[in-house]
C-alpha positions in Angstrom: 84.9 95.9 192.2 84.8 98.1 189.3 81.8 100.5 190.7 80.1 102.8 187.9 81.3 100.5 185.1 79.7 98.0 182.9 81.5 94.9 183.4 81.0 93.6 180.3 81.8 96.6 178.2 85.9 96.5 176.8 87.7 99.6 177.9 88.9 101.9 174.7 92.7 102.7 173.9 93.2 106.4 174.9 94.1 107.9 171.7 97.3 109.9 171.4 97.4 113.5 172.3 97.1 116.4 169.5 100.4 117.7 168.1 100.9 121.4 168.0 100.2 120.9 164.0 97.2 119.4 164.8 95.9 122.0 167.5 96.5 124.8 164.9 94.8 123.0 162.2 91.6 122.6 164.3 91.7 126.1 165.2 91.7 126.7 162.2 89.2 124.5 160.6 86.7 125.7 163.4 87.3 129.2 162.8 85.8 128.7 159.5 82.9 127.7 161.0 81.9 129.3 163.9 79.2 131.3 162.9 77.6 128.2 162.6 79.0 126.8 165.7 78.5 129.5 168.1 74.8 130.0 167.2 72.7 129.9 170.3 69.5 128.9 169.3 68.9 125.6 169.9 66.1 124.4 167.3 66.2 121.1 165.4 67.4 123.0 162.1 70.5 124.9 163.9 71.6 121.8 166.1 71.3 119.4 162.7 73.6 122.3 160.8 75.9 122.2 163.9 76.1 118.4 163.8 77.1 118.4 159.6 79.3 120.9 160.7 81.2 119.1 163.0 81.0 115.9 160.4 82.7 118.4 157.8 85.4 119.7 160.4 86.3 115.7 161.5 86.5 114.5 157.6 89.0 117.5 156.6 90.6 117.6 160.3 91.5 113.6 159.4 92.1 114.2 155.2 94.9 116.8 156.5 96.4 114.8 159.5 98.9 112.4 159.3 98.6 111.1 162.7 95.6 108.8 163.7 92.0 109.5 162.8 90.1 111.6 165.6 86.4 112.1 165.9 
């Protein structure tokens, strides 16, 4: 029995781990940002900034890799 799990729902392909490259260059990338990112209010306006923020990070993270795209 497959307890806790939709059975109708396909399982997803793990995707393949980060290269060191590709850890630095998120590092990076979120660096840039984390004054946005590490704001702790938690209001409509600073969680919809932290959400473009994260949709800025994953386009440039993925314009930059060469391995698979992440989100």
């Amino acid at each position: 029995m497959n307890e806790g799990k939709p059975a109708n729902k396909p399982q997803r392909k793990r995707a393949q781990n980060f290269f060191e490259a590709e850890k630095m260059m998120l590092i990076n990338l979120v660096q840039q940002y984390k004054d946005i990112l590490e704001n702790k209010r938690s209001d409509s306006v600073t969680s919809k900034d932290k959400e473009k923020c994260w949709k800025v990070i994953e386009h440039l993270f993925n314009s930059r890799s060469s391995g698979e795209c992440r989100n």
